[in-house]
N, CA, C and O atoms as a MOPAC input file, in Angstrom:
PM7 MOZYME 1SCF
protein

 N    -65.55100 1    49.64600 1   109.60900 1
 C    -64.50300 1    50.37600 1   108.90200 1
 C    -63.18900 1    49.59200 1   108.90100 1
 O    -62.56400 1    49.59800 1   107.84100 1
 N    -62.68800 1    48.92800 1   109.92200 1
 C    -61.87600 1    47.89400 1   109.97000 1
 C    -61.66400 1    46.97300 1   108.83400 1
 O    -60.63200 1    46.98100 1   108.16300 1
 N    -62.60200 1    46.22800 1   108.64300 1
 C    -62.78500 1    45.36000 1   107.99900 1
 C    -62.82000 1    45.68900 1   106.49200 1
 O    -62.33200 1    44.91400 1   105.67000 1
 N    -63.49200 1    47.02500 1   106.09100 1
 C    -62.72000 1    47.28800 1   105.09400 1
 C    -61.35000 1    47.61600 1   104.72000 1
 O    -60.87900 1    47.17800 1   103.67000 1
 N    -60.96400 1    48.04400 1   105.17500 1
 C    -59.77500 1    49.01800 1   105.34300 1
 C    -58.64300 1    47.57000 1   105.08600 1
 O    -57.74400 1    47.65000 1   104.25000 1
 N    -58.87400 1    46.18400 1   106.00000 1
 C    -58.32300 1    45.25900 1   105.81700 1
 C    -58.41400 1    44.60100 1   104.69200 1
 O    -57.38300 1    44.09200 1   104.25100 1
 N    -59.57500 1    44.46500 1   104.01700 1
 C    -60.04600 1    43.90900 1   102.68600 1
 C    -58.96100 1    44.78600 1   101.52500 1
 O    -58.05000 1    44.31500 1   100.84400 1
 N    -59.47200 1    46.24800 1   101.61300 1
 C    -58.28100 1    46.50100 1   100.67900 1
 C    -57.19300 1    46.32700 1   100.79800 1
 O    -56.74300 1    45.98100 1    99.70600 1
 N    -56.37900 1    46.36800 1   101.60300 1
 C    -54.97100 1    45.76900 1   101.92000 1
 C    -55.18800 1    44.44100 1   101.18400 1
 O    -54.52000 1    44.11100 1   100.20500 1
 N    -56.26400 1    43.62900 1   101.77500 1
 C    -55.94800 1    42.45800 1   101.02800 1
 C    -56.26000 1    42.65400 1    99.40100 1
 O    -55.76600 1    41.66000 1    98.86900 1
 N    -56.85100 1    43.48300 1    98.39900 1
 C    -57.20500 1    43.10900 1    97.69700 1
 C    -55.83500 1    43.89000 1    96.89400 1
 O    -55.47600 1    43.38100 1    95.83200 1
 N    -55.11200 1    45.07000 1    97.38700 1
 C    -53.66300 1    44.94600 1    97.17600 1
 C    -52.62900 1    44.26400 1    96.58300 1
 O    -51.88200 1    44.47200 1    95.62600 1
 N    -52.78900 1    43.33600 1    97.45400 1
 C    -51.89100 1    42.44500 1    98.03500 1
 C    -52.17600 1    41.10800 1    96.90900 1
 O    -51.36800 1    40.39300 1    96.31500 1
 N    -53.39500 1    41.11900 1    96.90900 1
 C    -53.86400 1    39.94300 1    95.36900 1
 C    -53.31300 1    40.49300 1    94.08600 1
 O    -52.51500 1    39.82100 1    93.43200 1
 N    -53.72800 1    41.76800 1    93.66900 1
 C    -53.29700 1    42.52400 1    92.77000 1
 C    -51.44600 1    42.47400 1    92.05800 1
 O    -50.94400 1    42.21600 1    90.96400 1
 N    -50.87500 1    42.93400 1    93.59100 1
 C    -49.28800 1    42.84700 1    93.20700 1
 C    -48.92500 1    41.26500 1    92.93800 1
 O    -47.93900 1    40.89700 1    92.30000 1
 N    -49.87500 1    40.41800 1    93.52500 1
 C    -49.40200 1    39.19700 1    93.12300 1
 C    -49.34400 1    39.07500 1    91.88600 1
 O    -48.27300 1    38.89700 1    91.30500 1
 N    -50.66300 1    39.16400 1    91.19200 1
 C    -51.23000 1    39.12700 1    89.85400 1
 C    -50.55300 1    39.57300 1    89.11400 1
 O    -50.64800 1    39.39100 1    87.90100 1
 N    -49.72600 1    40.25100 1    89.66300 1
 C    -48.66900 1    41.60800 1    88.66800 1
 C    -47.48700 1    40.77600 1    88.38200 1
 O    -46.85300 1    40.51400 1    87.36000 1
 N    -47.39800 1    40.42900 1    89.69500 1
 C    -46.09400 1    39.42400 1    89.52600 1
 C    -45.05500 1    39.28600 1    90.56900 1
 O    -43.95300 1    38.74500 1    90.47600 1
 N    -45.67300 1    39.94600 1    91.69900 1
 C    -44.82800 1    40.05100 1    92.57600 1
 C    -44.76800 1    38.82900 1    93.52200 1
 O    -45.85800 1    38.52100 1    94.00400 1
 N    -43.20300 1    37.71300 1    94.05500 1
 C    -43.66200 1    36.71100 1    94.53200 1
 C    -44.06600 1    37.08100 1    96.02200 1
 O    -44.10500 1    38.03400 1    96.80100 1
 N    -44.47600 1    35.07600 1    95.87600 1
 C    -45.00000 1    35.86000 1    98.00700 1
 C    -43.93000 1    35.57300 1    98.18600 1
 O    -43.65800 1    36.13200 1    97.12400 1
 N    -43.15200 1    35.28100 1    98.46100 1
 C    -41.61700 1    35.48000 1    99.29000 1
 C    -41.64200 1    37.03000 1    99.61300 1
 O    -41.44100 1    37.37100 1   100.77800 1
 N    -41.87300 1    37.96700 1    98.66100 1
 C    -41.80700 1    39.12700 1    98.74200 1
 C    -43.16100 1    39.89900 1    99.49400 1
 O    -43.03200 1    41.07800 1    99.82200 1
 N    -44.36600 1    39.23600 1    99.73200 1
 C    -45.05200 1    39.85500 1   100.30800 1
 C    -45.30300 1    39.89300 1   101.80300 1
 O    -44.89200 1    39.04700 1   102.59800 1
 N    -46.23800 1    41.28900 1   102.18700 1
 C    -46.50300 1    41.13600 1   103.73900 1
 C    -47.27500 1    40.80000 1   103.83300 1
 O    -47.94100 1    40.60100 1   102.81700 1
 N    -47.75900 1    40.49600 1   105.01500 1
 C    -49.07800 1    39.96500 1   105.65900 1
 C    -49.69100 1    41.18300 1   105.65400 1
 O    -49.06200 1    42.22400 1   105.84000 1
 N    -51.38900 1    41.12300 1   105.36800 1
 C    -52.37600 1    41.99300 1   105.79500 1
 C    -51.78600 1    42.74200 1   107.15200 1
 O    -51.61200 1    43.96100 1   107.13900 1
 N    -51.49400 1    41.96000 1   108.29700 1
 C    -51.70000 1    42.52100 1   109.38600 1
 C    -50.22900 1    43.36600 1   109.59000 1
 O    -50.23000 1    44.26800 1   110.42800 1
 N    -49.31000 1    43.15800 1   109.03400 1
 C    -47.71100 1    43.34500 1   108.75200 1
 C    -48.26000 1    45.61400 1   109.13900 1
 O    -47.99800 1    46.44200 1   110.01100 1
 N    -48.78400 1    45.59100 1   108.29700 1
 C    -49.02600 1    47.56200 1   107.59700 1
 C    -50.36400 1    47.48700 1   108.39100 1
 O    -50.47100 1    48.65700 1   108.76000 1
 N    -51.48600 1    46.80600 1   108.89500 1
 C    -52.78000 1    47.28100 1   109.40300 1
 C    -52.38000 1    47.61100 1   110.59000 1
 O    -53.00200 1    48.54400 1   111.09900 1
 N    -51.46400 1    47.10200 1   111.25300 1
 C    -51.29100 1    46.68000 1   112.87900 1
 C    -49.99200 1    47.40300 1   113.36100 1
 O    -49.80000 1    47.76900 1   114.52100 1
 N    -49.03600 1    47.57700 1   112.20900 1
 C    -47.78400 1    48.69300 1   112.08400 1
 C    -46.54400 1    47.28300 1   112.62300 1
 O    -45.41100 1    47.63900 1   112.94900 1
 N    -46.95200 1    45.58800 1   112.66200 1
 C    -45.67800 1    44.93600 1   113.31700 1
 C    -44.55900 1    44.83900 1   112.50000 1
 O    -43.47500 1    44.70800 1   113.06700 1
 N    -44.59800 1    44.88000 1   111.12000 1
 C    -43.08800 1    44.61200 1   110.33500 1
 C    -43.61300 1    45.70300 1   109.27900 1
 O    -44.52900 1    45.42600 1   108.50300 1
 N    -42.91100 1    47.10500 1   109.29200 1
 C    -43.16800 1    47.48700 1   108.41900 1
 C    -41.84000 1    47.14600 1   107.37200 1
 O    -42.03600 1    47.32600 1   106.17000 1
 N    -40.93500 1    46.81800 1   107.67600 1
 C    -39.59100 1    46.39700 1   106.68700 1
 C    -40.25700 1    45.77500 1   105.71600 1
 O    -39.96700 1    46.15200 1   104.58100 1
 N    -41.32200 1    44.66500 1   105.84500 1
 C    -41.75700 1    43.97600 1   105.27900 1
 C    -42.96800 1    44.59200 1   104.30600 1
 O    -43.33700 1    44.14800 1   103.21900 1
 N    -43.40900 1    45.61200 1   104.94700 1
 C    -44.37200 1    46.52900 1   103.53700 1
 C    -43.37100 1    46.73400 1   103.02900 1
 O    -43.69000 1    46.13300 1   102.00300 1
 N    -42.22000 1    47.12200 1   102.78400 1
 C    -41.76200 1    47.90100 1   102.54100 1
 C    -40.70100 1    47.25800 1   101.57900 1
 O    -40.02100 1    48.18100 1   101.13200 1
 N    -40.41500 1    46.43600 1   101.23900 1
 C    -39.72700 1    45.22400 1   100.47000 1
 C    -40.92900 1    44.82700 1    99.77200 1
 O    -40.87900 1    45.24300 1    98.61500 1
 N    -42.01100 1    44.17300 1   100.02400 1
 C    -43.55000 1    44.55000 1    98.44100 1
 C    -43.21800 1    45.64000 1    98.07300 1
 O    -42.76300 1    45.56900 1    96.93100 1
 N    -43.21300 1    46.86300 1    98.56100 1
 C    -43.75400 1    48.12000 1    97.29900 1
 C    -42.41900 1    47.46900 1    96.98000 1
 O    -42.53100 1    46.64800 1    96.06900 1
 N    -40.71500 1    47.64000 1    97.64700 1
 C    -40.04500 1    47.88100 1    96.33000 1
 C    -39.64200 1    46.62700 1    94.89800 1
 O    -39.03600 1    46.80100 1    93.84100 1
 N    -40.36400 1    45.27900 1    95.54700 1
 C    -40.27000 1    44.43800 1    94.87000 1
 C    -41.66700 1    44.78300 1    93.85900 1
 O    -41.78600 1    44.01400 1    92.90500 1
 N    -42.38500 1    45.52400 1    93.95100 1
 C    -43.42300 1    45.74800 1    93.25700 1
 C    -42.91800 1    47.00500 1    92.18200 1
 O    -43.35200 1    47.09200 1    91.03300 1
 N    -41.94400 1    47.93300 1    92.76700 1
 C    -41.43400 1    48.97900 1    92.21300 1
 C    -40.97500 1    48.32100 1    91.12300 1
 O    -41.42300 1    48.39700 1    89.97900 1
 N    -39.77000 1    47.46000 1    91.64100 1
 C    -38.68400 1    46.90600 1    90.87600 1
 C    -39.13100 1    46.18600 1    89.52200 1
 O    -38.70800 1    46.49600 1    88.40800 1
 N    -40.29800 1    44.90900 1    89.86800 1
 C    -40.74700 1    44.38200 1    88.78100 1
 C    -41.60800 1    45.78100 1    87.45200 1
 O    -41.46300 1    45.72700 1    86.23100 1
 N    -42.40000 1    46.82100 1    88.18400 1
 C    -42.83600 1    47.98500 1    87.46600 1
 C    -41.95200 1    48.50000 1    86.12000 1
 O    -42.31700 1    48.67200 1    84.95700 1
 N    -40.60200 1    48.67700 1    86.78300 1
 C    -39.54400 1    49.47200 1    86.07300 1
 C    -39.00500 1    47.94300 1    85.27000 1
 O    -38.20200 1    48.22800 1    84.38200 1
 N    -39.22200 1    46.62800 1    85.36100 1
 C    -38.03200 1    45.66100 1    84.56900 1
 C    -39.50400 1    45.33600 1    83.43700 1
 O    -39.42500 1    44.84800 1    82.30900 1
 N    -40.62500 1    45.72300 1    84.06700 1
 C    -41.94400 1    45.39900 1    82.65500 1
 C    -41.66800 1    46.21200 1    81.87600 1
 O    -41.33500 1    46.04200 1    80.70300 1
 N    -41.80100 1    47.34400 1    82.55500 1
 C    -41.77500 1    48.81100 1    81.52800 1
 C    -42.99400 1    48.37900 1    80.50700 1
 O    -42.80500 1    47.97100 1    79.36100 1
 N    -44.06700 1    48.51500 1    81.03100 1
 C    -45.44000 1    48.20900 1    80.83600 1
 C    -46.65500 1    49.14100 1    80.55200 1
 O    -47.77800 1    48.84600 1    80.14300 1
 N    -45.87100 1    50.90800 1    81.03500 1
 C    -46.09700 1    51.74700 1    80.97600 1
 C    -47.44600 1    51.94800 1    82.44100 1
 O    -48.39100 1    52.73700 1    82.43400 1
 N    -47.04200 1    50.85300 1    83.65300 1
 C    -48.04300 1    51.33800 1    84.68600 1
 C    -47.13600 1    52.01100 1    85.36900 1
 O    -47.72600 1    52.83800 1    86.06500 1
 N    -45.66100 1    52.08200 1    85.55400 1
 C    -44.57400 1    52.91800 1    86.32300 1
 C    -44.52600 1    54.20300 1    85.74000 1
 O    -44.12700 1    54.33400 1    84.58300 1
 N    -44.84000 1    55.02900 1    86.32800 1
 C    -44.74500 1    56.52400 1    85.48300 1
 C    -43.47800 1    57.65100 1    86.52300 1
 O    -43.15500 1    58.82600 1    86.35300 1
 N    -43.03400 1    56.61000 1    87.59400 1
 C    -41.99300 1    57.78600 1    88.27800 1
 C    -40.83400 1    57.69600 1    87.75500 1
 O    -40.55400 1    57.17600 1    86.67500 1
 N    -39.85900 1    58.39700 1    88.80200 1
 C    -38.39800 1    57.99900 1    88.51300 1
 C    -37.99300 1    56.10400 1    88.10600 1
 O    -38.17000 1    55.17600 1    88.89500 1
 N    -37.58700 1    56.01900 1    87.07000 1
 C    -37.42100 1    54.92700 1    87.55700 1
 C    -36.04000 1    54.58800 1    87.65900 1
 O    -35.66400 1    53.53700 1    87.13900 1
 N    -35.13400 1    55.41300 1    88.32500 1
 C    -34.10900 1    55.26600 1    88.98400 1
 C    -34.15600 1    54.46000 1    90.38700 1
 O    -33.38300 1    53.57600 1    90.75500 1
 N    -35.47100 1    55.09800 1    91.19700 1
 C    -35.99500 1    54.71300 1    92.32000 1
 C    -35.58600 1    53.26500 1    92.42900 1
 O    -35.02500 1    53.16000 1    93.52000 1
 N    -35.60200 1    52.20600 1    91.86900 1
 C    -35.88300 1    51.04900 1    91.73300 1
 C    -35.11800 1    50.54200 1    90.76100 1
 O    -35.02500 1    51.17900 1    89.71200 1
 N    -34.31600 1    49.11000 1    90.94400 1
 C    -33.37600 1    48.30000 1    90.52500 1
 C    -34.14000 1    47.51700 1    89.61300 1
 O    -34.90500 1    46.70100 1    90.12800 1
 N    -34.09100 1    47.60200 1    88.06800 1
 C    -34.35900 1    46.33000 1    87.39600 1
 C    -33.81200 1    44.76200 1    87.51400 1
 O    -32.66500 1    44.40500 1    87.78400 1
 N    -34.88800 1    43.99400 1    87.25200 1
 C    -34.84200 1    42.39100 1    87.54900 1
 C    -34.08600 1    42.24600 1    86.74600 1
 O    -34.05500 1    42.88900 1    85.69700 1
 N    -33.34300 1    41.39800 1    87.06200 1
 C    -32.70100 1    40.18000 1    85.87800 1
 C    -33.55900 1    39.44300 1    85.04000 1
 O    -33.09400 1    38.62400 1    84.24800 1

């Protein structure tokens, strides 16, 4: 169960890349599995938020106040 549970994180984590999110901006798998930097989940979602709301791509469907558009 581990090992999945880690896989999706990782397959996440491929995904937001794909999207567009840089790795500068991402966490490590173990960052959210293991609970050591969650600051660092937590700067992906909103760099993941942020790029969501500056595509306007129609995959962001919340507030998108939540989140600062890119330059």
């Amino acid at each position: 169960m581990v090992f999945k549970q880690m896989e999706q994180v990782a397959q996440f984590l491929k995904a937001a890349e794909d999207y567009g999110v840089t790795k500068t901006d991402m966490f490590q798998t173990v960052d959210l599995f293991e609970g050591k930097d969650m600051a660092a989940v937590q700067r992906t979602l909103m760099a993941l938020g942020s790029l969501a709301v500056t595509k306007n791509d129609g995959h962001y469907r919340g507030d998108p106040n939540w989140f600062m558009k890119k330059a």
